[in-house]
C-alpha positions, 0 to 999 in steps of 0.5 A: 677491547674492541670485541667488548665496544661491539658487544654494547653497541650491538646491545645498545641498539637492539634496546633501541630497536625495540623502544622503537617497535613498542612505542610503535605498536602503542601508537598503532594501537592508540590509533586503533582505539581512537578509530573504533572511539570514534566509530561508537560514538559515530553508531551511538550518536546516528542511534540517539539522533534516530531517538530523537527523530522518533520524539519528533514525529510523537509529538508532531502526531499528539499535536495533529491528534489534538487539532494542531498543524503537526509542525514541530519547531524549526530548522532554526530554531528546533526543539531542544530534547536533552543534549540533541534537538529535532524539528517536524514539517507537516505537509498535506498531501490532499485526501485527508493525508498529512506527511510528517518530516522529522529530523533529529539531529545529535552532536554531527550526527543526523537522522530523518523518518517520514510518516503519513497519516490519514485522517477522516472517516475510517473505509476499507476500501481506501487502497486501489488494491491491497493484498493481507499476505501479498500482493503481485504487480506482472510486467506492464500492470498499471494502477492509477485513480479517478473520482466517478463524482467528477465523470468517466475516467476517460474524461479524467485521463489526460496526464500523459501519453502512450504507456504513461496516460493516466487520470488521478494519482491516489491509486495506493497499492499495499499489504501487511506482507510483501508488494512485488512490482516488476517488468515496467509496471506504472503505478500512480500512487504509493507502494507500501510493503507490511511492518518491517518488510520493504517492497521490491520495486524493479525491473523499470518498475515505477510508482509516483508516491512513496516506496515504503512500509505501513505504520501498522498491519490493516486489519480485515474483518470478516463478512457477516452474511445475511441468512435468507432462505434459497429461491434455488438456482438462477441460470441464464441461458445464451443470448437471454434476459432475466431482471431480480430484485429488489429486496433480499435475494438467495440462489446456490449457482448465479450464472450468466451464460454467453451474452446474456444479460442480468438486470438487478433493481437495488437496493438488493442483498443477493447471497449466492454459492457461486457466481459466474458471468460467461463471456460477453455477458452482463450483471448490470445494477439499477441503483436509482434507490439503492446500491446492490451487495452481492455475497459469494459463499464459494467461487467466483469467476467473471469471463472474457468480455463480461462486464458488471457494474451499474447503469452509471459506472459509479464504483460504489453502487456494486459489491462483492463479498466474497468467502472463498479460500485461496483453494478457490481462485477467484477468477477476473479474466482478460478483457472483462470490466468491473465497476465496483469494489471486491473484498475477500479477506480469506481469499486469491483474487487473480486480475488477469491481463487486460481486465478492468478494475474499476474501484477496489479490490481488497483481499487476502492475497492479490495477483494483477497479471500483465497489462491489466488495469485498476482504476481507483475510485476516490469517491468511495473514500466519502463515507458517510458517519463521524470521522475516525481516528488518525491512522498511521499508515506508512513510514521510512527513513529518509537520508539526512543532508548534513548541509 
């Protein structure tokens, strides 16, 4: 009798035991599905709110395309788009370049995009320095920017002390590939990587403006050059002097040889194989009627010491258009002086250390080494001509403050 109670009892509670261990396991397991409800519908509202965040910027982009501010609704009183909503501030940032904010919000979740625009007139050289596939900041590399308009630099350099000294902050650096700046390199302005390929910013790197990536890749044209007959070969010797133009000049090899001095009466077109300016010579440009263009077919090279730029300083009374490939370097070598803008869009331009820049430099790729400086000019940005059409040229995600 007593073997027969022990027997249900054992029975009864292993039937209680495992009521237990299933209702357990499908509690675990509603847990489990809750969580995981719970996490999509988290992605899927963070996935809408982006969404909207994007509508917002479209509009705010339609409304600024159409003489409008750019500001879409409010905080307070957002746009309403389905069951989610978002608001655009705009903000101008000067030179032509409004910021646009959008933030979407859907159910808890948020999310905020930030594009800057440029409008006015269109001009390649809008970038302190912009390399197509890279461009390379070494330890200590500083770019910042200063209007010519408005006097020298060094009467515009009064921001800051020591290392950190600088004039203006427009002094944007970019590509449609990778930016690498590294080793306490100092840039006043912003950093933007290509579509979809953030810069890398580090080792004390600092950059004043926006650490992001263009809307869009920047196209760069190819050169026409003007098709004129050769005068042969124009060589300099040591310590000598030869004054050209103006008009339209062709020589295979432009060489200044040590301290010498050429002196080029714009406005001229000069196209020349090579060019080179040995160390501590000049390549100085009157420009009272005309700026001076020069064309490089092959290499470049400015040495040590040498200088080039105009009677004035003024950036945009000297340029270089040159054709080389990567296989030929062009060479900005430490200490010398450029006041003046370079545009290579199938070549390397190598700023080496202490080099001065003065202007722009726009190329395929870019290598700015240690202690070298680029001044960007904003008067080149006042071009002459209608303007052009808004461009997109950076955006980012920003965090989203629930608060």
């Amino acid at each position: 009798m007593n073997d027969t109670r022990t027997k249900h009892g054992s029975a009864m509670m292993t039937v209680v035991l495992g009521a237990s261990a299933l209702s357990m396991l499908a509690l675990s397991m509603m847990i489990v599905s809750l969580a995981n409800a719970k996490e999509q519908r988290g992605a899927r509202e963070d996935l809408n709110a982006r969404y909207v965040a994007e509508a917002g910027l479209a509009q705010a982009v339609f409304d600024l395309a159409n003489g409008g501010t750019g500001n879409v609704g409010t905080a307070n009183a957002p746009t309403i788009y389905g069951r989610s909503r978002y608001f655009v501030q705009a903000t101008d940032l000067g030179d032509g370049l409004v910021q646009l904010v959008s933030t979407g919000i859907d159910d808890r979740q948020g999310a905020r995009l930030e594009l800057v625009m440029r409008r006015g007139d269109e001009t390649m050289f809008r970038w302190a320095a912009f390399g197509a596939e890279w461009i390379n900041f070494d330890s200590n590399a500083k770019v910042d920017s200063y209007d010519s308009a408005s006097g020298t630099y060094a009467s515009q350099s009064t921001n800051g002390s020591g290392a950190r000294r600088h004039a203006r902050e427009h002094g944007h650096t970019g590509s449609n590939g990778k930016l690498t700046a590294q080793g306490n390199v100092k840039i006043w302005g912003d950093a933007l990587g290509g579509p979809g390929d953030p810069p890398i910013v580090e080792g004390n790197a600092t950059v004043s403006g926006t650490v992001g990536m263009q809307a869009a890749p920047m196209d760069l044209p190819p050169i026409e050059v003007p098709s004129l007959v050769s005068s042969g070969n124009l060589i300099v010797n040591s310590n000598g002097n030869r004054t050209i133009g103006p008009g339209d000049l062709r020589y295979g090899e432009l060489h200044a040889n040590s301290n010498s001095t050429i002196r080029v009466i714009g406005p001229a077109r000069i196209v020349v194989d090579s060019f080179t300016l040995n160390s501590n010579s000049r390549f100085r440009v009157d420009a009272t009627d005309g700026p001076v263009e020069v064309f490089v077919l092959d290499t470049a090279r400015i040495d040590s010491n040498a200088q080039a730029g105009s009677t004035t300083n003024r950036p945009r009374d000297l340029s270089f258009n040159i054709l080389s490939d990567p296989f030929n370097t062009v060479e900005l070598n430490s200490n010398g002086t450029l006041y003046g803008t370079i545009y290579a869009p199938n070549g390397e331009i190598h700023i080496s250390s202490n080099f001065k820049l003065f202007g722009s430099v726009v190329a395929r790729r870019v290598e700015i080494n240690s202690n070298a400086w680029i001044h960007f000019d904003e008067d080149l940005l006042d071009v002459e001509g209608e303007a052009g059409p808004l461009q997109a040229l950076a955006w980012r995600k920003l965090s989203y403050d629930h608060h």
